[in-house]
Each structure stands twice: as structure tokens, then as C-alpha cells.
VOBA-1610 file (N, C-alpha, C; in pm, whole numbers, padded with zeros to 5 digits, always signed):
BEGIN
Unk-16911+05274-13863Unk-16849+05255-13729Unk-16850+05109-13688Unk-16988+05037-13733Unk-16974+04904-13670Unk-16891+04822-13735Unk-16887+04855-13896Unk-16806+04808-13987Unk-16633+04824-13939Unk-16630+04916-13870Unk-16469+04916-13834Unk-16469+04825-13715Unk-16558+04845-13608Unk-16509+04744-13535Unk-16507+04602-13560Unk-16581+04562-13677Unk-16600+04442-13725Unk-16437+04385-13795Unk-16385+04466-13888Unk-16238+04448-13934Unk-16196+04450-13824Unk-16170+04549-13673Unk-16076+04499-13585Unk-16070+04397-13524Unk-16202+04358-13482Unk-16182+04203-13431Unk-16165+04092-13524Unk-16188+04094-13625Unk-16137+04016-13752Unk-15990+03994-13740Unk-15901+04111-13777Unk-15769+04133-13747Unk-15681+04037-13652Unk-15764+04066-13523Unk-15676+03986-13412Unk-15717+03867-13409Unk-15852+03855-13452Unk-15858+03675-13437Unk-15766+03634-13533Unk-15761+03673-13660Unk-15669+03605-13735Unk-15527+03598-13668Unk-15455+03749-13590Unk-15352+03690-13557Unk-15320+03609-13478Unk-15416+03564-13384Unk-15400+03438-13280Unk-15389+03343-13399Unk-15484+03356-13472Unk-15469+03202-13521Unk-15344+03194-13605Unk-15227+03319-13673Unk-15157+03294-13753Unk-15056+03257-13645Unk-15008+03292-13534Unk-14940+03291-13422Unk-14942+03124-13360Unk-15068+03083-13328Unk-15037+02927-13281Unk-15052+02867-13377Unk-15034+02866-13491Unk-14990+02810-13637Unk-14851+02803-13619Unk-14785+02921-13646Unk-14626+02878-13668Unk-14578+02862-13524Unk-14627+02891-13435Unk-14511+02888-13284Unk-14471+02722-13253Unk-14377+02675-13182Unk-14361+02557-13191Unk-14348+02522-13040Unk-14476+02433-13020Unk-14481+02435-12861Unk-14380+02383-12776Unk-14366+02423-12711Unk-14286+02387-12588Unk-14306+02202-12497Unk-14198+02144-12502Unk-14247+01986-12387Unk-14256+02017-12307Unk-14368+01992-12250Unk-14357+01953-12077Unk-14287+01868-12032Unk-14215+01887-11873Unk-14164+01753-11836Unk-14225+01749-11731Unk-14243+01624-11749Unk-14298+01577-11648Unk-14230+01520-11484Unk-14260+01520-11376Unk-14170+01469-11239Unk-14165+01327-11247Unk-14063+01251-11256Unk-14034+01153-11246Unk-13922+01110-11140Unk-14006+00989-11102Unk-13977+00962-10992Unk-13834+00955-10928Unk-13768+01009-10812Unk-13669+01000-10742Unk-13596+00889-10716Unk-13485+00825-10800Unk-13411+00692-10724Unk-13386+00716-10549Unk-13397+00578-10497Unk-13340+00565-10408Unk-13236+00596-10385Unk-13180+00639-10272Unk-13051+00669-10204Unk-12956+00605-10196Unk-12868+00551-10214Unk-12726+00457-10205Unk-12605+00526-10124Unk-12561+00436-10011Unk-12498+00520-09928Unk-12362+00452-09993Unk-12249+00489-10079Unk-12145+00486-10143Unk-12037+00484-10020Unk-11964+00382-10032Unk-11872+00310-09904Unk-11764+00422-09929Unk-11696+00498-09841Unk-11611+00618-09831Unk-11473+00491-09944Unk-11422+00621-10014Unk-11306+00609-10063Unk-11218+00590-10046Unk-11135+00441-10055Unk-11000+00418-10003Unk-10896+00447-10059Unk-10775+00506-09986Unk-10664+00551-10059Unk-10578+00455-10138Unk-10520+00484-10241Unk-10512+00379-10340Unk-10370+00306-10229Unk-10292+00352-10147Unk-10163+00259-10054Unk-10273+00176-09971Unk-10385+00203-09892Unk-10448+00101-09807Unk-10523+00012-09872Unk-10588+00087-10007Unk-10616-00016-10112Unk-10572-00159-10121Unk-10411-00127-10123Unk-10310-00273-10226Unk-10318-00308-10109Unk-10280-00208-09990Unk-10224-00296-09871Unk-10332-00429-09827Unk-10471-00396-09843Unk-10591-00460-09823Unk-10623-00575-09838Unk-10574-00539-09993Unk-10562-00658-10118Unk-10485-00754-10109Unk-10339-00726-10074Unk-10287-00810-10020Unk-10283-00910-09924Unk-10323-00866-09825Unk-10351-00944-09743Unk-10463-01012-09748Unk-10559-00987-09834Unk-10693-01077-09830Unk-10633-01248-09850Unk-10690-01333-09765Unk-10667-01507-09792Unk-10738-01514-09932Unk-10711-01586-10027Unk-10769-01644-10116Unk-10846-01787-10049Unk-11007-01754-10074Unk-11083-01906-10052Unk-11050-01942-10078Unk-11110-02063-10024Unk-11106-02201-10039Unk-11171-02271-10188Unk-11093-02340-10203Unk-11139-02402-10355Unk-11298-02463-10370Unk-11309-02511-10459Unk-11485-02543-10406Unk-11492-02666-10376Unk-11328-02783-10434Unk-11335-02865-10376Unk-11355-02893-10196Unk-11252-02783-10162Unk-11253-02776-10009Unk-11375-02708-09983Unk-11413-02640-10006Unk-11567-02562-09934Unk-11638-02681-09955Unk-11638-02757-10060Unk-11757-02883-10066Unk-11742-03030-09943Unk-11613-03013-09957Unk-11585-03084-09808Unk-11624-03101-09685Unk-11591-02947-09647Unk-11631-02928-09532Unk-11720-02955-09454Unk-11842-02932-09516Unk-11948-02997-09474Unk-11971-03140-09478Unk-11945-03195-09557Unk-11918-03354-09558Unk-11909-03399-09402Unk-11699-03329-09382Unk-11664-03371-09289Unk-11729-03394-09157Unk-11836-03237-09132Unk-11873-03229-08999Unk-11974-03346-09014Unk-12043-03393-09092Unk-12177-03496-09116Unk-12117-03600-09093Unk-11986-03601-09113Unk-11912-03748-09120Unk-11881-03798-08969Unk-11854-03648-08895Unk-11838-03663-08774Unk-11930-03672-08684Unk-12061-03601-08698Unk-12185-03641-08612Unk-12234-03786-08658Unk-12205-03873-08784Unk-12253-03996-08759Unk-12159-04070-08757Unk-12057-04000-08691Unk-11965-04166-08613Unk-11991-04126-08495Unk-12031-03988-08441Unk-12052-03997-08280Unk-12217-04050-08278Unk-12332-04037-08367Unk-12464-04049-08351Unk-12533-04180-08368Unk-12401-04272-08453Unk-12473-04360-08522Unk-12334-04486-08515Unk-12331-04519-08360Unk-12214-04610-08394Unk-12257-04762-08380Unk-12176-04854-08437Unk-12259-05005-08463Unk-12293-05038-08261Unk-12417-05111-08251Unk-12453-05127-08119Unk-12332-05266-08088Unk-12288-05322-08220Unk-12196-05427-08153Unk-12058-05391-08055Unk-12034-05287-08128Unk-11898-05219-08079Unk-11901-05181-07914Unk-11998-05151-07851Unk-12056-05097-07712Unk-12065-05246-07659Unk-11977-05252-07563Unk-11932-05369-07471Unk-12010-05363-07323Unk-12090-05449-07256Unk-12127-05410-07136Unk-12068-05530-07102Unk-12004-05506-06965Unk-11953-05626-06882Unk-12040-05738-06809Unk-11995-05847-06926Unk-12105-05975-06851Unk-12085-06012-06693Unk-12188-06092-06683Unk-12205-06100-06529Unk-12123-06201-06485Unk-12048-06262-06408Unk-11961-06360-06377Unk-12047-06507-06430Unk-11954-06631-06452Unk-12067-06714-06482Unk-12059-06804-06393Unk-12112-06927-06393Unk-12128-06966-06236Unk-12029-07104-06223Unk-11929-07103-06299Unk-11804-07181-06291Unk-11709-07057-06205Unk-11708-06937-06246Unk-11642-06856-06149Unk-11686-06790-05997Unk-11799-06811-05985Unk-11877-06763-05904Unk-11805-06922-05800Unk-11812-07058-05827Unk-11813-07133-05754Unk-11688-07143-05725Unk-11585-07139-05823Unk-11392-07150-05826Unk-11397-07009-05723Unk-11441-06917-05723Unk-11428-06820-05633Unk-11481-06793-05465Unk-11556-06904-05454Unk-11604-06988-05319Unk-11505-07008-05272Unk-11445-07150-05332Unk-11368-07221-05318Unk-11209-07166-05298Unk-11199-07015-05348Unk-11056-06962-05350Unk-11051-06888-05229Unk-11196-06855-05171Unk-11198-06828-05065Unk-11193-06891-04935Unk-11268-06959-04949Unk-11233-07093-04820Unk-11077-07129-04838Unk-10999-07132-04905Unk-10924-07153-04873Unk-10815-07064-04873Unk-10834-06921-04867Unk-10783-06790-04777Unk-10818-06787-04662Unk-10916-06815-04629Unk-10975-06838-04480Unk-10891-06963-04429Unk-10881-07055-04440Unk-10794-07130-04417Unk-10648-07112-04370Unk-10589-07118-04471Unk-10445-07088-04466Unk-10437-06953-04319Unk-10510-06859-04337Unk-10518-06731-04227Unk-10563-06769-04083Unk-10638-06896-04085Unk-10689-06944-03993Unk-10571-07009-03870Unk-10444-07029-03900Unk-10336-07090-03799Unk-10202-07100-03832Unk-10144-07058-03808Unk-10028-07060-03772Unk-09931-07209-03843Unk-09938-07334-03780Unk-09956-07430-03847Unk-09997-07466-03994Unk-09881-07443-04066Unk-09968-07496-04208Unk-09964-07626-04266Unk-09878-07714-04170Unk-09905-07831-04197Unk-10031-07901-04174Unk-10101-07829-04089Unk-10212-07907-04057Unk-10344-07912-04142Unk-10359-07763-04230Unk-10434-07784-04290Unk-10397-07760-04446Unk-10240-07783-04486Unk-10232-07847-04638Unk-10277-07946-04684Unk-10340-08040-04634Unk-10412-08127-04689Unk-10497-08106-04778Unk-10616-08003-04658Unk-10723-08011-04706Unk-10774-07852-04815Unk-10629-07772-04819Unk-10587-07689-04901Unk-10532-07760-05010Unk-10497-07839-05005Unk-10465-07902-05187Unk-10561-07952-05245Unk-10651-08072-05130Unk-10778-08077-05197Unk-10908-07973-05238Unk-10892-07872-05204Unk-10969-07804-05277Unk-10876-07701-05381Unk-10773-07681-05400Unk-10711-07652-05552Unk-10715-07773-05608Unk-10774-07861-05620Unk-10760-07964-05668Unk-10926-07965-05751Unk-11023-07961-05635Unk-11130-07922-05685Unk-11163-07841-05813Unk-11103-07702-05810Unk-11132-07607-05872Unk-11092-07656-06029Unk-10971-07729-06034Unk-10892-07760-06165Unk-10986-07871-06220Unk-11025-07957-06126Unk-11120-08057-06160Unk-11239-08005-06224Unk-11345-07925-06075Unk-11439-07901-06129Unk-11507-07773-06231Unk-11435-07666-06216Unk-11388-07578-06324Unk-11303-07508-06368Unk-11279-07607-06465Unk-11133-07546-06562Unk-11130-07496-06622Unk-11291-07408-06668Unk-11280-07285-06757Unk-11280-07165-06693Unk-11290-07138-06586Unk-11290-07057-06464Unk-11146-06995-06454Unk-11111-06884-06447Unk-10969-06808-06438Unk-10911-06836-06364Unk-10884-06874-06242Unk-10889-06922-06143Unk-10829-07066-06123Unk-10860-07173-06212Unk-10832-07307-06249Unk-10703-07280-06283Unk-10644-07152-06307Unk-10503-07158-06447Unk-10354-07139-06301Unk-10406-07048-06213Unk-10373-06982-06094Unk-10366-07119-05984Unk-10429-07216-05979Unk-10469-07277-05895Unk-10417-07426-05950Unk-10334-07435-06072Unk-10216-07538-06092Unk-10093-07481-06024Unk-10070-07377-06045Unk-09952-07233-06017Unk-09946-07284-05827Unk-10043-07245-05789Unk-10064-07332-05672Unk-10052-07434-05598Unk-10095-07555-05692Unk-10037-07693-05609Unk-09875-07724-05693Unk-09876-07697-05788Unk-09699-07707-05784Unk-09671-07665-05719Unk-09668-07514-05635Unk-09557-07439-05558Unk-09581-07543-05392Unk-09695-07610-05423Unk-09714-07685-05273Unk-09611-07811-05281Unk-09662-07864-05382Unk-09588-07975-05399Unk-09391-08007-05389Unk-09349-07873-05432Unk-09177-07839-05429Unk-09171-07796-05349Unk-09254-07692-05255Unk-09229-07612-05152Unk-09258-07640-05019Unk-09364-07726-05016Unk-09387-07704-04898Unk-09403-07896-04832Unk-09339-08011-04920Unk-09325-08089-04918Unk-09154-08159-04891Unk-09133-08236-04854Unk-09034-08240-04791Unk-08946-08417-04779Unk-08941-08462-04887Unk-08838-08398-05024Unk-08934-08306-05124Unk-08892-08261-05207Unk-09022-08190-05287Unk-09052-08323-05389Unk-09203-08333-05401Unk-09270-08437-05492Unk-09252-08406-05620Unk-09176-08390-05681Unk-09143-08390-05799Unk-09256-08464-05916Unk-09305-08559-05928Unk-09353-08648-05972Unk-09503-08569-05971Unk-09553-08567-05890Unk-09675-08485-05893Unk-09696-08336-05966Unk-09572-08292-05934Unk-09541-08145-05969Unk-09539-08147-06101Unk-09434-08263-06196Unk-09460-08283-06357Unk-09566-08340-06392Unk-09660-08387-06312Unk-09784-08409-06407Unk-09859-08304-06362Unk-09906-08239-06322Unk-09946-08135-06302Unk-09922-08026-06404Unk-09776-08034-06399Unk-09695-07924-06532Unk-09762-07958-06682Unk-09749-08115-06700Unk-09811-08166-06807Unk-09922-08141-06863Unk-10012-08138-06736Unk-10157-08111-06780Unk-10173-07979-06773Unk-10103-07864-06738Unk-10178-07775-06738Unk-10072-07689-06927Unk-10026-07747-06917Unk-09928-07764-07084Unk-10013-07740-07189Unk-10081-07861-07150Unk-10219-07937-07283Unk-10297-07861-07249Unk-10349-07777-07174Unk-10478-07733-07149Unk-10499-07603-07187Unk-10391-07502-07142Unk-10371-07371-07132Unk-10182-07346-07188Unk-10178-07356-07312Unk-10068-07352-07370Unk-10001-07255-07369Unk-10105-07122-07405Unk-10087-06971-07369Unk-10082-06905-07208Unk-10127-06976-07163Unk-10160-06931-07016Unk-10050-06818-07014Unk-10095-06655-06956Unk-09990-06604-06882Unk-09890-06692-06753Unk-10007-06787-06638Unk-09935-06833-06574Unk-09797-06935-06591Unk-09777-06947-06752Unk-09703-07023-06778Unk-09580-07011-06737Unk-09539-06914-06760Unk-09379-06850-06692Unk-09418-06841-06583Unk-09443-06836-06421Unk-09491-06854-06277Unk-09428-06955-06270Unk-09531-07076-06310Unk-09480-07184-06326Unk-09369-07279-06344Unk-09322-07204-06463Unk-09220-07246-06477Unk-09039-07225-06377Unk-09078-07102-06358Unk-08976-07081-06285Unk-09018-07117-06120Unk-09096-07142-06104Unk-09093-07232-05984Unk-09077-07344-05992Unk-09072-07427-06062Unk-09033-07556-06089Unk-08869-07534-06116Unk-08799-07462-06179Unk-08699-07456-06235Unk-08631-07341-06097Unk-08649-07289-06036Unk-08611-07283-05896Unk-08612-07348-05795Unk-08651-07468-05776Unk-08655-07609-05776Unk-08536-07640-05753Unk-08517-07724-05892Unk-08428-07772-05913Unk-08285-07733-05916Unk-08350-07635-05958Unk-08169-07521-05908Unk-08123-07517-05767Unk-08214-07527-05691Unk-08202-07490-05509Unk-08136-07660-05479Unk-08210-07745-05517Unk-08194-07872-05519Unk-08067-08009-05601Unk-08013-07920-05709Unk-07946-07950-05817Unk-07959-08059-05882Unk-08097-08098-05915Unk-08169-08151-06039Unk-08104-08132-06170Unk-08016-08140-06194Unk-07998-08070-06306Unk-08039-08120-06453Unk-08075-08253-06466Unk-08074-08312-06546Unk-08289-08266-06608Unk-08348-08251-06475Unk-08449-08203-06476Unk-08453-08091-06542Unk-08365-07985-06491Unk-08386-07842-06518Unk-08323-07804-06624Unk-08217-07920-06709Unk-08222-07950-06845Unk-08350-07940-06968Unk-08431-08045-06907Unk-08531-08066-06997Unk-08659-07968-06985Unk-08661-07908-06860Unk-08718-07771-06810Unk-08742-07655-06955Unk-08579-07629-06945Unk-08544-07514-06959Unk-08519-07527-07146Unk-08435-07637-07190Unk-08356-07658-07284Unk-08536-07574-07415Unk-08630-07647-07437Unk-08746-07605-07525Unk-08702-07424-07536Unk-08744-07359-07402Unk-08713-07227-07461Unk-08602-07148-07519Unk-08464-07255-07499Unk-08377-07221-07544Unk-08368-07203-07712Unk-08420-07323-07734Unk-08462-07389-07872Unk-08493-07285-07930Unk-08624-07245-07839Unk-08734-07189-07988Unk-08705-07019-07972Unk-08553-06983-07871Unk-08489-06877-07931Unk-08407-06850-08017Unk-08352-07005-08054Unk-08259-06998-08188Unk-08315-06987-08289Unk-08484-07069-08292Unk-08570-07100-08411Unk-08621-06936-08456Unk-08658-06840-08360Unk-08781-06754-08372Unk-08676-06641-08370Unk-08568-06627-08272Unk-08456-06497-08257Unk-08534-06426-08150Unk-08695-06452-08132Unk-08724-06384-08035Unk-08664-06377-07861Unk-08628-06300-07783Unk-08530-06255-07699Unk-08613-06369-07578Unk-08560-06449-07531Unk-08579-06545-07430Unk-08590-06501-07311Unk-08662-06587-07223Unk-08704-06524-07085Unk-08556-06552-07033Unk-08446-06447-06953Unk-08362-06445-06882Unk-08364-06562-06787Unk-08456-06571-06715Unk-08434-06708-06594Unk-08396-06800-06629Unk-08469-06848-06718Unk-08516-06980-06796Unk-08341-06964-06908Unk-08293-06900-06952Unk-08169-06904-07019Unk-08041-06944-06877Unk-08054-06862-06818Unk-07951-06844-06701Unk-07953-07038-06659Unk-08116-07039-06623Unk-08084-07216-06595Unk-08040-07300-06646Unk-08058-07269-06800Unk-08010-07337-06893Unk-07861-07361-06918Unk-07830-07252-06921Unk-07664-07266-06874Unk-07616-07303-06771Unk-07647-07272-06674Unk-07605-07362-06526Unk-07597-07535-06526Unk-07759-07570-06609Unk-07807-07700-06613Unk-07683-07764-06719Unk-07645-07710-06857Unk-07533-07741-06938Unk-07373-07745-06801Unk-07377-07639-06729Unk-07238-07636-06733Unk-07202-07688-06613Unk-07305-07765-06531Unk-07262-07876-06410Unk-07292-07994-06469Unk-07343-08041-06571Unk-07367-08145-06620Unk-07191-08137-06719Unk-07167-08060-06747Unk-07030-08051-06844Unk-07049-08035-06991Unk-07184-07991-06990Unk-07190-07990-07141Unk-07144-07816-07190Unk-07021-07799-07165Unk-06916-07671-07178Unk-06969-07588-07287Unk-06962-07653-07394Unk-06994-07567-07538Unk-07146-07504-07496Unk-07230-07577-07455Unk-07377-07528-07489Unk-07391-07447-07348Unk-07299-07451-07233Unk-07269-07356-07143Unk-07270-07232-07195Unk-07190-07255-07250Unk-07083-07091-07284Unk-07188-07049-07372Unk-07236-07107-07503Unk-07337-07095-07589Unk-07449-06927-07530Unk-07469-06997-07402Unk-07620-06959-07326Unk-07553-06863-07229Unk-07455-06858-07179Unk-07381-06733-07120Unk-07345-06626-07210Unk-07307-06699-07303Unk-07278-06544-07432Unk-07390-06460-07480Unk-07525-06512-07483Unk-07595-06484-07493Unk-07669-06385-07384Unk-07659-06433-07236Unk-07731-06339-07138Unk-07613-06260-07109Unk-07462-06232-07157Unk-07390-06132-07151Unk-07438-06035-07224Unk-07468-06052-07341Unk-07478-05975-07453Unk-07627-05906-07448Unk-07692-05970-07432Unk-07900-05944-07401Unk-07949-05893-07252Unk-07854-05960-07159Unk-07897-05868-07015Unk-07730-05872-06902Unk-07693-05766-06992Unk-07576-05753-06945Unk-07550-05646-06814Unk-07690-05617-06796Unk-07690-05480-06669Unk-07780-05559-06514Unk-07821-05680-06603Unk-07858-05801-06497Unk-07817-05855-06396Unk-07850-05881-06270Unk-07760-06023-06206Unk-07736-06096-06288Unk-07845-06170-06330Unk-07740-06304-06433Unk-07692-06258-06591Unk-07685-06151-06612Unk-07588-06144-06736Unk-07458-06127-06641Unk-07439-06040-06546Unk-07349-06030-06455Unk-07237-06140-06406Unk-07363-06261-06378Unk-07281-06360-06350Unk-07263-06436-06463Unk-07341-06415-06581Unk-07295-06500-06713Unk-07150-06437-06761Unk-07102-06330-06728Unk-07022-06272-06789Unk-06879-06340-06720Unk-06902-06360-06559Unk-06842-06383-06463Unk-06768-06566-06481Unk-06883-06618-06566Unk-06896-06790-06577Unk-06820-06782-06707Unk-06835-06707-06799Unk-06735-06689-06940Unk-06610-06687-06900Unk-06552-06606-06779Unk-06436-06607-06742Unk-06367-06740-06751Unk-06442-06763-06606Unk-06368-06891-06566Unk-06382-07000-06676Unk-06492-07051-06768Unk-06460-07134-06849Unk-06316-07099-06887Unk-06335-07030-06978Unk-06192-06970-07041Unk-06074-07006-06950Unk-06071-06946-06828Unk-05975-06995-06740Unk-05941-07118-06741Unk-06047-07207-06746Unk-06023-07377-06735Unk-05937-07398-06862Unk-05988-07364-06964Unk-05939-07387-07074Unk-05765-07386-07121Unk-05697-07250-07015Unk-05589-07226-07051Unk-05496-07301-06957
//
């Protein structure tokens, strides 16, 4: 009896063991880990697609993207960093003008002071006289020749002529450019026109005539108009007409192209 149960358990142990001999185990798998989630941009229909596409701008090249920035740097250091020479502060008057400006005053006070201006042109020329004397680098000095000429023709009686051209002279040599130069001039040369100097308002006038033939640049109208007047009572006809053809043609919507046009006539008239 024990002998049989001894073969039965014999039996089955062997078949376990013939059993996980040939069986062929099974893999485990193991859980491996879950990717992240990706939220996938909804699907565009292939017409809004192109349409999309199309219209996208093509960037900028990299030349231009590399630019750009340049530019703005370029522009904060011309506003951040500009030369301190360039920044102008207005100097303080200097004391040649400070004193010519005394002096321009006293004699506004003056002149306002009466009625009578004979009485105190005197002592109104002597101090434009001052100013030219004592400062002639002063703005004021240039204004204040402009001045005693117009005294000297105007308010003198014959007009002093003689004083008036040296005056003209010196302020010639001094201030060549002067804006006041034309002022000047045509007060002197209104002068002589009122007066009929002509031989004066010849030698006046004749230079700018000149240096419009030399340069072509367009001549001051007054100063031409006299010029022809001064030619064509003196009789010098040709260089009349010359200087009338000219302010016909250059200021022909003028009084005196008007009357240059008017003076062309009558030459002509004489002529026939």
C-alpha cells in the first residue's frame, strides 16, 4: 500500500517537471510609461490652406532683418550722442554793441524829443558819427553810415554831396557785403535823380550794370532803371536803350519796366 502511494507521488512529480520542461513561458510586459499629451492644431481645409499660404508676406531677407537693428542704434546715437559743438547758445552782446546801442538810443530820444529837427541835427550826426568811429564792429556802425548819408542829401539844403561820397567810400572798403549796401545806394541814387545829377548817378549806378553783363546775374531794378535815365539825359542813346531793353524784358509787370517799355517807344520815335 505504501509502495503504491510512493509510485503515485513519483508520477506527478515527474509530470510537473516534464511539463515546465517543454512549456514555453510566456513575456511579461511590463507598464511603460505614458507620453505626454500633444494638443494637435485642428485640421485645415485644404481651399483655406492655399488661401493662407498665399497670402503669407515672405520675410525679410537677413540682410534686411540684420539692418534693422542697426538702424534704430543709428538713430538713438544721433539723438543721444550729438557733437557738443553743433549746440549753439546765444552769446551775450559784447560791449562795442552794448555801447553803439546807448548811443542809438539817445539819439531816438532825441529826434522824439521836438518837433524842430533842425535844432538838434547837429548833435544827431555827431553821435552817428561816434558809433562809426568808435565801434565799427558793432551792427549798428553799418546802419548808422545808412544814416548820415540820408542826413547829409536829405535833410541838408543843397544836399552835401561831398560828404555823402566819402562816407559811401568808406563804408565800400569796410563792409563790402554789407546788406545795407543797396539802402544806401539807392538813397544816394534817389538823390540825384530828384536833383538831376546825372553825371553822378552815372558813376553810381554804371558798376552794377557792368557786373550784370560780366556775371548774367539779374540786377537790382532801381539801380538799372537809373542807369538808363542817367545814359539817356546825358544822350548816351545806345546804352539807354541797352538798359531799357533789359528792365522790359526782366521786370516787365514793374513801374519801371513799364516805363522802360514806354522810353523804348519814344527813342524809336526820335529815330524815325
Amino acid at each position: 500500500m505504501y509502495l503504491n502511494r510512493f509510485h503515485l507521488i513519483f508520477a506527478v512529480v515527474l509530470f510537473f517537471l516534464v511539463y515546465s520542461c517543454t512549456s514555453v513561458p510566456k513575456k511579461v510586459e511590463t507598464a511603460k510609461p505614458r507620453p505626454a499629451e500633444t494638443r494637435e492644431s485642428p485640421a485645415v481645409p485644404d481651399e483655406i490652406d492655399k488661401e493662407m499660404k498665399g497670402n503669407v508676406k515672405a520675410l525679410p531677407s537677413e540682410e534686411v532683418q540684420a539692418a534693422i537693428p542697426e538702424a534704430v542704434d543709428e538713430e538713438e546715437t544721433e539723438e543721444s550722442e550729438l557733437p557738443r559743438e553743433e549746440i549753439k547758445v546765444a552769446s551775450l552782446p559784447k560791449e562795442e554793441e552794448k555801447k553803439s546801442l546807448e548811443i542809438f538810443t539817445e539819439i531816438l530820444g532825441l529826434v522824439e524829443s521836438t518837433e524842430d529837427r533842425e535844432t538838434v541835427m547837429p548833435k544827431v550826426e555827431g553821435l552817428y558819427e561816434k558809433i562809426i568811429t568808435e565801434y565799427p564792429t558793432a551792427p549798428l556802425a553799418q546802419e548808422s553810415y545808412w544814416k548820415l548819408i540820408s542826413i547829409y542829401v536829405d535833410e541838408y539844403t543843397p544836399p552835401n554831396y561831398g560828404k555823402a561820397e566819402l562816407r559811401y567810400g568808406e563804408f565800400i572798403n569796410k563792409y563790402p557785403k554789407s546788406y545795407y549796401r543797396g539802402f544806401i545806394e539807392d538813397t544816394l541814387g534817389n538823390s540825384y535823380y530828384k536833383n538831376s545829377e546825372w553825371n553822378n548817378l552815372l558813376n553810381l549806378t554804371a558798376p552794377a550794370y557792368e557786373k550784370y553783363l560780366e556775371s548774367g546775374k539779374q540786377p537790382s531794378a532801381s539801380m538799372l532803371f537809373m542807369y538808363s535815365e542817367a545814359n539817356y539825359q546825358i544822350g548816351n542813346m545806345r546804352e539807354a536803350e541797352a538798359g531799357y531793353t533789359i528792365l522790359a524784358d526782366k521786370f516787365s509787370k514793374m513801374i519801371v519796366g513799364i516805363k522802360a517799355k514806354e522810353m523804348l517807344k519814344q527813342i524809336k520815335k526820335s529815330r524815325d
